[in-house]
C-alpha positions in Angstrom: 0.0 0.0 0.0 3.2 2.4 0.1 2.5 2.6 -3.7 -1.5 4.1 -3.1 -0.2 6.5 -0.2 2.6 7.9 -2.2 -0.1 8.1 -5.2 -3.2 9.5 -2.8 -2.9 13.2 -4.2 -3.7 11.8 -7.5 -6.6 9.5 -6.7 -7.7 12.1 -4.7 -7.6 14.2 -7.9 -10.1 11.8 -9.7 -12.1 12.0 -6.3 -13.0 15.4 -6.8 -14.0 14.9 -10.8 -15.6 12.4 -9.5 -17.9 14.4 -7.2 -17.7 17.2 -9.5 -19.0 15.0 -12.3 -21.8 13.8 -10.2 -23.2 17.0 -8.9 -23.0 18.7 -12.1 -24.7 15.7 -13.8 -27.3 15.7 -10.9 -28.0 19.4 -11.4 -29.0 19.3 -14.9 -30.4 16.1 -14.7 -33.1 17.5 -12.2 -33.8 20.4 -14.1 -34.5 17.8 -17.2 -36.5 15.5 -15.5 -38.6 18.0 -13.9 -39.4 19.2 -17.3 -39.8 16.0 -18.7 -42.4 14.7 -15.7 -44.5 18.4 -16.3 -44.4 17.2 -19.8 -46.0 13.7 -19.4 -48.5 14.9 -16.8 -49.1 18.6 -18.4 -48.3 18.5 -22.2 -50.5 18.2 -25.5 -50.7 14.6 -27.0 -47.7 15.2 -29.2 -45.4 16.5 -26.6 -46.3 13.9 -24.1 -45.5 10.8 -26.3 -41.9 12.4 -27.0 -41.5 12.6 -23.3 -42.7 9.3 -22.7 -40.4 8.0 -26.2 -37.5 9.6 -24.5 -37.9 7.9 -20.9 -38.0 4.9 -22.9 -35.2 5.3 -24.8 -32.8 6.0 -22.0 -34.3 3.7 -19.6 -34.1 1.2 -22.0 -30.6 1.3 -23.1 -27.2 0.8 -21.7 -25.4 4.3 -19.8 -22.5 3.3 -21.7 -23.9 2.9 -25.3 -25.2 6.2 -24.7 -21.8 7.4 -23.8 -20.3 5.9 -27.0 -23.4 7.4 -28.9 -22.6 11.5 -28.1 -18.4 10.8 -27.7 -17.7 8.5 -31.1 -21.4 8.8 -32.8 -21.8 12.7 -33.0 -18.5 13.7 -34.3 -20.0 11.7 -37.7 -22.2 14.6 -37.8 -19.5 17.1 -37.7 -20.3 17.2 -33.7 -17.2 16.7 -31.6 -17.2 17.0 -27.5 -14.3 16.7 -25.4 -14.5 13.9 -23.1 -15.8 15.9 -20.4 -18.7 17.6 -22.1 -19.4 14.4 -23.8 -19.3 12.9 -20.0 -21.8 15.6 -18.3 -24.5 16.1 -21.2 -24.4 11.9 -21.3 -25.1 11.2 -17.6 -27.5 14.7 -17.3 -29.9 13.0 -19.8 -29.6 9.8 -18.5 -29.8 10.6 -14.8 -32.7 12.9 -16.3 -35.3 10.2 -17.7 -34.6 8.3 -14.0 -35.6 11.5 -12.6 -38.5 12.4 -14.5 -40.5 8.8 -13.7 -39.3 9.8 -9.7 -40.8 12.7 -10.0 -43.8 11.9 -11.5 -44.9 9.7 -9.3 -44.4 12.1 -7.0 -46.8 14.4 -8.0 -49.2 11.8 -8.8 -49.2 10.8 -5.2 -50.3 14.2 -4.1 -54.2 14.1 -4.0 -55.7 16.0 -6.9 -57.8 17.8 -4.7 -54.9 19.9 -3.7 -54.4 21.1 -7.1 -58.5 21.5 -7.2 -58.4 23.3 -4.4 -55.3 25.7 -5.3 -57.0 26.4 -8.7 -60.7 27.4 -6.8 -58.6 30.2 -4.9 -57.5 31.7 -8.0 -53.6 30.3 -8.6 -52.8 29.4 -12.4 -51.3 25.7 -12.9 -47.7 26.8 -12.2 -48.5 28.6 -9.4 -50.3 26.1 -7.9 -47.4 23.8 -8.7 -44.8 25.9 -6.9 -46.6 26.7 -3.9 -48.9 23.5 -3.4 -47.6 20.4 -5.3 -44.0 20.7 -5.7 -43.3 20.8 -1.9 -45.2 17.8 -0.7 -44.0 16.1 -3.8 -40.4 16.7 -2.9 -40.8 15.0 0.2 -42.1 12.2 -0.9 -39.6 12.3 -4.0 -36.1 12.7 -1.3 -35.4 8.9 -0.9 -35.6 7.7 -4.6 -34.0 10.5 -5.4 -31.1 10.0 -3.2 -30.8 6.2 -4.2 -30.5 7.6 -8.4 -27.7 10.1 -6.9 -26.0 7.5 -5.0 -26.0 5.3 -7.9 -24.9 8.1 -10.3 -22.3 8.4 -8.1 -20.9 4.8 -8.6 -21.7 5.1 -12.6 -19.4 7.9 -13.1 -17.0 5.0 -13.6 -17.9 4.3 -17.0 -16.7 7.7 -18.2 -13.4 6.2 -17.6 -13.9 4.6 -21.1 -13.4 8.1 -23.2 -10.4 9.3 -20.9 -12.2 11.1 -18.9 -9.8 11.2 -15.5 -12.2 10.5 -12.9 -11.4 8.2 -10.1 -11.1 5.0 -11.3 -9.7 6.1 -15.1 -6.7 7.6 -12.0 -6.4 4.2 -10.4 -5.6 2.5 -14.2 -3.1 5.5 -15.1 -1.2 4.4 -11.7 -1.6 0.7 -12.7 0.0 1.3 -16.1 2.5 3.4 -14.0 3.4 1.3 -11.2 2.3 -2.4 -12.8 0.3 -3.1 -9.9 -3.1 -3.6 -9.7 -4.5 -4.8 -6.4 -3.6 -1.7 -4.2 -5.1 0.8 -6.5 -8.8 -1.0 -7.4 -8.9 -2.1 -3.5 -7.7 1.9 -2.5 -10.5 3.2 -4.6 -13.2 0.6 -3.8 -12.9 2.0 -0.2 -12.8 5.5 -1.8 -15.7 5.2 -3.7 -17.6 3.7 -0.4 -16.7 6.6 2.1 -18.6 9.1 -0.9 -21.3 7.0 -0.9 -21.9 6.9 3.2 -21.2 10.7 3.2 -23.6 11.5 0.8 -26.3 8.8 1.8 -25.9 10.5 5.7 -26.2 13.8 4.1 -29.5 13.5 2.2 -31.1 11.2 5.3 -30.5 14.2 7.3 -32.0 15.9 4.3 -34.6 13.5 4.2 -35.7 13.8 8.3 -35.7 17.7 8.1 -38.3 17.6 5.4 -40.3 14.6 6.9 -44.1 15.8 8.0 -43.9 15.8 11.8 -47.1 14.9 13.1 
């Protein structure tokens, strides 16, 4: 292990892409799945069946075929990304459709006779949304929410394949480096568990703030 401690600065390195990746990715992956879910629930025929053809689409297919797909398949449409862009718009539309069903069942849970309700005192649709629906649906939303970003998290890995120097495309550099293998892959096994449990303790602590206290 002399080898991983006199290496740490650099896995560390891929640590923070790592994180950066995933909160970036998480970001607009919210935004897109929120806008996908008001789509399906809110949109005309039309626009509804493309959300819906999307969710499928992405749910349906492998995270890293969709990698390959905006990194090697765009740049035969004169569309070329460097690895990290390619990275961040792959897993924000991914993470997105996984989102959008979360959150849609979300809102579906709250009983329509809040929105009923909000619309008899005057409120249009989107202010009825923000002030009523949204915020009971975000509690009920926290959990699943916080299992996709855990397992976002872990996924990052596969961005390893287009260079992309995240935490485990590090430990490979230092295994081509060093010719050992063991150290490294067990060093950031361990790494990749401690961001889990931190961010798993954060958003329960997230989680029992928003609970409803009766």
């Amino acid at each position: 292990m002399e080898l991983v401690i006199n290496e740490f600065g650099f896995l560390l390195k891929g640590a923070y892409y790592t994180m950066f990746i995933t909160l970036v990715s998480m970001f607009f992956g919210l935004i897109i799945g929120l806008l996908i879910a008001v789509a399906r629930l809110r949109g005309n025929g039309l626009v509804s069946r493309l959300a819906k053809t999307y969710v499928s689409i992405i749910r349906g297919t492998p995270l890293l075929v969709q990698i390959f797909i905006i990194y090697f398949g765009l740049p035969d449409f004169g569309i070329s990304l460097d690895p990290l862009t390619a990275a961040l718009i792959s897993l924000s539309i991914n993470i997105g459709a996984f989102l959008s069903e979360t959150i849609r069942g979300a809102i579906l849970s709250v009983p329509k006779g809040q929105m009923e309700a909000a619309v008899s005192l005057g409120m249009s649709y989107s202010q009825a949304m923000k002030r009523i629906i949204l915020p009971q649906a975000s509690r009920i939303a926290i959990a699943p929410m916080g299992n996709t970003f855990i397992g976002m998290l872990k996924e990052t890995s596969l961005i390893s394949t287009i260079t992309v120097t995240e935490l485990l495309r590090a430990s490979q550099l230092l295994i081509s480096k060093h010719l050992v293998v063991m150290p490294f892959y067990i060093a950031i096994a361990i790494m990749y568990w401690v961001m889990s449990t931190v961010f798993s303790t954060i958003l329960d602590k997230i989680e029992q703030r928003m609970a409803i206290k009766y």
